[in-house]
N, C-alpha and C positions, 0 to 999 in steps of 0.2 A: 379822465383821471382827476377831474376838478370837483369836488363835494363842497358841500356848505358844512355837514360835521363831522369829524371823523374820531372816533373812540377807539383808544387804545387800552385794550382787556378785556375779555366777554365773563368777566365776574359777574353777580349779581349787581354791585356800581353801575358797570360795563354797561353789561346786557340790557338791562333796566331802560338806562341813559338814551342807547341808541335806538330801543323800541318808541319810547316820547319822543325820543326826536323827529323818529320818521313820522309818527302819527300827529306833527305838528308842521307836517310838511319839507321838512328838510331833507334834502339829500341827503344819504347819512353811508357811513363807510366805517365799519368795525374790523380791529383786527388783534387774533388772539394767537399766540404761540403756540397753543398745545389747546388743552380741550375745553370747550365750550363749558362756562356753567362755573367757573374758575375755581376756588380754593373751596369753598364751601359746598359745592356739586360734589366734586372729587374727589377732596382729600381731608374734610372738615365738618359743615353741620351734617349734611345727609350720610355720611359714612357712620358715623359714630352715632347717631341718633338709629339708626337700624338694627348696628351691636345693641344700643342700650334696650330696645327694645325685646331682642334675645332675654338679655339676662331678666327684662320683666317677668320673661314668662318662667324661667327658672325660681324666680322669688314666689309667684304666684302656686309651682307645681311644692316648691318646700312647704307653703304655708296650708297646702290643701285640706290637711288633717286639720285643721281648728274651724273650719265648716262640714266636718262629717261627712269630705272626700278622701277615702281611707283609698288608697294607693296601694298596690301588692309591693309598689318597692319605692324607695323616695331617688333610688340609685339612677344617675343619665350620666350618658358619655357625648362631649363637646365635639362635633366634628365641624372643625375649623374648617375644611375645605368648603364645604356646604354653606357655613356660612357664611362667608368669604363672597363663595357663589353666587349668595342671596343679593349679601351686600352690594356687587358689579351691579347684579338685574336692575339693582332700583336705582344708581348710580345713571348708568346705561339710557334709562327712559327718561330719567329730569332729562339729562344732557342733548338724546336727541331732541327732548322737547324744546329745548329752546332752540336748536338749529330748524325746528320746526318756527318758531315766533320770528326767528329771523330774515327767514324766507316768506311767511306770510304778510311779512311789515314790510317787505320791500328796503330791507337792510343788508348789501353787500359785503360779506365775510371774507378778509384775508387768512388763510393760518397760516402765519409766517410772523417771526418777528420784526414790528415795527419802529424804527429810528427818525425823531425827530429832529428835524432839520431846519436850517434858516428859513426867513418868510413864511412857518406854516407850511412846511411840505414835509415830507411822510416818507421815507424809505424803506421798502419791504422786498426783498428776493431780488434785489438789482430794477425794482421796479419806484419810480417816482408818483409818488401823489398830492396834492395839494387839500387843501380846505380851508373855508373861512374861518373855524372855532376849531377847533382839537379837545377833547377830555381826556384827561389821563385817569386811568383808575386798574393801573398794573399791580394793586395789592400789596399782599406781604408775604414773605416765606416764613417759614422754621429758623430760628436761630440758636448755635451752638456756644453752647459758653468755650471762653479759652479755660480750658482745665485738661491738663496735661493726660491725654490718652483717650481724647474725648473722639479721636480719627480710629477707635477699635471699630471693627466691622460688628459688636456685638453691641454700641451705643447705639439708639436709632432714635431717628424724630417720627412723629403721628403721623406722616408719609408714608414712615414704611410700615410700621405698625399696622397699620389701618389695609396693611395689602399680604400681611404675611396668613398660609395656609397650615400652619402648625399651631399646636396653643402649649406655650413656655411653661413649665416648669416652677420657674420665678423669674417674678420681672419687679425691674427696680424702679421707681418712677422719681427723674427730680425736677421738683416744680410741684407747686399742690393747688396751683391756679386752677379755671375751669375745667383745660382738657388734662391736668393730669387726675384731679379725682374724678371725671367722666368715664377717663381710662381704665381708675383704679376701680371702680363701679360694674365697670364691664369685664374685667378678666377675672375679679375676685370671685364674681356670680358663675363663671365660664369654669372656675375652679384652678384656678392660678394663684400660686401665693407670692399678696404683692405688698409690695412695702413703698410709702409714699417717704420723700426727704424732701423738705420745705427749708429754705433760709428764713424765712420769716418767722415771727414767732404764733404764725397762726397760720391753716388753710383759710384759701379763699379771702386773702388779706385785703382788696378792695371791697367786697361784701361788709354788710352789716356785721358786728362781731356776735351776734346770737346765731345768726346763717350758719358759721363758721360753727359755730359750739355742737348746734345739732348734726351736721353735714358729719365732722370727727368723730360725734358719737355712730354716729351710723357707720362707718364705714370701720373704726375699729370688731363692730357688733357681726360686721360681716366679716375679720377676721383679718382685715388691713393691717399693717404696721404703719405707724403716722410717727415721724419724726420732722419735729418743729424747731425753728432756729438754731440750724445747723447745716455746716457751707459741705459739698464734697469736694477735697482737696486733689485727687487723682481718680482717673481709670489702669486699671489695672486687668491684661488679659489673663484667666484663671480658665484653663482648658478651651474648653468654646465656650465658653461665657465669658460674662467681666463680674468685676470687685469693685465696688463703689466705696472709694476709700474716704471715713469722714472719722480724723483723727487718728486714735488707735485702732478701730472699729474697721471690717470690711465688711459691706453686706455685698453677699454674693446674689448670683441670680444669670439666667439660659440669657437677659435683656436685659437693658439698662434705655428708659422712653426719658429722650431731654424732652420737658415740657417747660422752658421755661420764658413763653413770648416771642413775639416775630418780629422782623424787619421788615424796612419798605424795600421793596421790588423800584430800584431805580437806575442800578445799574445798564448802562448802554440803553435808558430809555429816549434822552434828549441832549443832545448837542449843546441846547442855547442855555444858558447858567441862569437856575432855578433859585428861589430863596430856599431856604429850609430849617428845618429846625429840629435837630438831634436824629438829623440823617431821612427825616420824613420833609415832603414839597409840603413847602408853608402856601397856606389858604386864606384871602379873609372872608368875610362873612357872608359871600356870596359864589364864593366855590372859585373866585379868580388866583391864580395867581401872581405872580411877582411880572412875569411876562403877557401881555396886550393879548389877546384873543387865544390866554392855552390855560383851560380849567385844570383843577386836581378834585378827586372823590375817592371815596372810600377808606381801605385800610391804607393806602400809600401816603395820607395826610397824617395819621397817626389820630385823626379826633376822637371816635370811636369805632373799637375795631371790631364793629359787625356785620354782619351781611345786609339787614335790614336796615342799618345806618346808611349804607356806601348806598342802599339803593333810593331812600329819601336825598341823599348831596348830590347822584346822579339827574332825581327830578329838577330839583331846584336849580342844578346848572343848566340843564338843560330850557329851562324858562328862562332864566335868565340871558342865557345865548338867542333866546327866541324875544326878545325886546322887552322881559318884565325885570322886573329890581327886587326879588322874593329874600329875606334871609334865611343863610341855614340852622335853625335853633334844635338843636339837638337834646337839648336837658326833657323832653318828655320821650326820651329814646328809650323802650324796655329793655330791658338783659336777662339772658335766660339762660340756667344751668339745669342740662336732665339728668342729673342724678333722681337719686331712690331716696326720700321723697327729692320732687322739683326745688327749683328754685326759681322765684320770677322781682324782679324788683325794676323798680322806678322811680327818679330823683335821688333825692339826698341821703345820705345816712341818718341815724339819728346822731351819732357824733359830727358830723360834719353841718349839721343843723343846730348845734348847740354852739358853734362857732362863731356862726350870725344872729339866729334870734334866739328869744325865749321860746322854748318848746314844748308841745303838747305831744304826748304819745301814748297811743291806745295799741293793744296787745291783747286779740283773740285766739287762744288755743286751738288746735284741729281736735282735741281731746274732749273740745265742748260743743263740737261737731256732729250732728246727727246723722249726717251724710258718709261722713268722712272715718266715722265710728262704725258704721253701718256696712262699711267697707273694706273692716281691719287695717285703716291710715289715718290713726290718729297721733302721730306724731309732725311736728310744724307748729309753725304759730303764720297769725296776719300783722304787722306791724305798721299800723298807720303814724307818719310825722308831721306835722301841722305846727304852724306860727300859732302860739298862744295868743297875739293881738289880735292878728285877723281872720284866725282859723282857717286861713288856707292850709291846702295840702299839697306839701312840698316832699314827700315822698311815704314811698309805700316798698315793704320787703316782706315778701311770702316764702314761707317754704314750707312744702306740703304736697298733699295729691293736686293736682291741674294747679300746678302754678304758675307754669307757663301758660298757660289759658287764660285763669285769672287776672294775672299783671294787665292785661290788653283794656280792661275794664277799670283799674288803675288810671291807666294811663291817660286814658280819654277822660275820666273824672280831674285829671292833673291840667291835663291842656284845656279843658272846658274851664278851670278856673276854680271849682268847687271847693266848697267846704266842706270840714270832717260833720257839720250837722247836715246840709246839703247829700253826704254820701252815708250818713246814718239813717235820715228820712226815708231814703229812697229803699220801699220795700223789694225786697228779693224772694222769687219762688223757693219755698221749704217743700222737702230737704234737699239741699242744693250745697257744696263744700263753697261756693261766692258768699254765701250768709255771712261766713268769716269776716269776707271784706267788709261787711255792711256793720258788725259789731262790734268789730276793732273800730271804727268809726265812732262807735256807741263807748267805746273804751274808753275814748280820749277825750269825753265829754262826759266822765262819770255816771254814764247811766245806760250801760249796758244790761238786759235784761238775764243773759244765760250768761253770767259770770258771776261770783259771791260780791255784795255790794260792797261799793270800795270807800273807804273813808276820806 
């Protein structure tokens, strides 16, 4: 029962953490409550990235007529079961897959829930275990606003969302963050009339504010309702549905999807008193926390909450537990949204760059896109931001076709250090929808070749 690491969560953090570990030599001993592969397997990126996928091809069967694929009917019927079905299969196979990585690393799996205890020892099932380092990286759940009726059986979170075999009617979404217009992306296409309610007075209010502008426009186009800067004051049950009361106003609807942020999973994680900060285990820059030999990663720190974050704080702890001193810098982290078009960005805003320095910003259209025209997706832009003194590039916001693709080529231009003339030079095969990147580069140096000369 004695290990050198023992991880608590087989999320991507988790899983990650404990596969380095063992290929680093250490004993290692993971243990997860429920299913391998954690929020993001389950119930998060791969569930909703397989719907979005759906509705592509629905976009792609409506648009068929404007390349001379004349259809006998444009008419389809959504059978939720099926896709649902689909959904599990590919759910099903990451998930064994990693109980497959676990077992070929020579990493022992408890499924039971684990309780940390004095000295470094582990409680699971009436069974005690020890270890020299502990990571925690128990995630986050779905969180329910207090708003009076919010306990109807007809509110649901993207847990349940993500598992029901009917397709609603109308469904209400509040939150206009990532997963509610990812949501509203995928039932609108599916042929659900939905209607987004936002408090803020924009979608996608940490994004760039031009993201947001195009993101609205599109999704009103597909037939969305978008209400911006407005709170919902009650639920109200209205047959088997609910009424989402905002003012005088009820918007009814079969659902009502809370999307609006998660919490940390820390509840009955650990016995010994953690530091924290606004309900998330506070981290410093090397993945330790407040107590001597018991790391935190991923979404349960609150740094950033993605899956590919939680699984770079998983590495770096796990070095660090292995005799090196690594920091965790997260600011060259990409963030991805798959809506219709993507969205992929990295670093700073352009407003949050005008904060700190003098700013340079280049801004290539997908409209002046050959590829991307070539394609019928010419809607997006590429928005390069760079320090006017010394022409670094201190962020980059796509939205467009592969922009989640794209940012990856971002990103490594960011952490390499480069410059907007550095990433303007650097030629790219035509016709290719990356050319963007390389011109908006050519933008913010006034001398872009495929854009009307700029004064």
């Amino acid at each position: 029962m004695n290990y050198d690491i023992a991880v608590i969560g087989g999320g991507p953090a988790g899983y990650v953490s404990a596969i380095k570990a063992a290929q680093g030599g250490a004993k290692t001993i993971l243990f997860e409550k429920d299913i391998l592969g954690g929020t993001c397997l389950n119930r998060g990126c791969i569930p909703t990235k397989t719907y979005l996928k759906s509705a592509e091809y629905i976009h792609a069967i409506r648009r068929a007529a404007d390349r001379g694929i004349m259809l006998s009917s444009k008419a389809f019927e959504m059978d939720m079961g099926k896709a649902l079905a689909e959904k599990n299969k590919v759910v099903d196979r990451l998930t064994s897959g990693v109980g497959m990585l676990m077992k070929s690393n020579g990493v022992e799996v408890i499924s039971e829930r684990a309780v940390i205890k004095a000295n470094r020892t582990i409680e699971a099932a009436g069974q005690t275990y020890s270890a020299k380092d502990i990571i925690i990286a128990t995630g986050s759940e779905v969180s329910k606003p207090p708003i009076l009726g919010a306990d109807n059986g007809a509110v649901v979170t993207s847990d349940e969302i993500l598992s029901i075999d009917y397709l609603p009617e109308k469904l209400t979404i509040i939150g206009g963050g990532v997963i509610g217009v990812e949501m509203a992306m995928v039932f609108s296409a599916f042929g659900t009339s939905v209607t987004i309610i936002e408090l803020m007075d924009r979608l996608l209010p940490t994004f760039d504010e031009d993201i947001s502008k195009v993101i609205h426009k599109t999704l009103v186009q597909n037939g969305v309702s978008v209400m911006t800067g407005v709170r919902v004051d009650a639920f109200e049950k209205e047959g088997d549905g609910v009424a989402a009361v905002v003012g005088d106003e009820r918007i009814s609807a079969d659902l009502c999807l809370i999307s609006i942020g998660r919490a940390p999973c820390v509840d009955n994680v650990c016995e010994i008193d953690l530091d924290t900060q606004r309900g998330f285990i506070k981290v410093n820059e090397y993945c330790e926390t407040s107590a001597a030999g018991i790391y935190a990663i991923g979404d349960v720190t609150g740094k950033m909450m993605l899956a590919h974050a939680g699984s770079q704080m998983g590495e770096i702890a796990v070095e660090n537990i292995l005799g090196g001193r690594q920091r965790c810098d997260l600011s060259n982290i990409p963030a991805c949204v798959y809506t219709h078009p993507e969205i992929g960005c990295v670093g700073l805003t352009e407003e949050q760059v005008k904060e700190k320095f003098d700013v340079m910003c280049g801004v290539f259209p997908f409209s002046a896109n050959g590829r991307a025209l070539s394609g019928g997706e010419g809607d997006g832009f590429v928005k390069v931001v760079a320090d006017k003194k010394t022409h670094a590039i201190l962020g980059v916001h796509i939205v467009g076709p592969n922009a989640t693709e794209m940012v990856n080529e971002a990103a490594l231009a960011k952490r390499a250090e480069l410059t907007v003339d550095e990433l303007a030079d650097t030629m790219h095969a035509h016709p290719t929808y990356s050319e963007a990147l390389m011109e908006a580069a050519a933008a913010a140096l006034s001398r872009c070749v495929h854009l009307p000369r700029q004064k």
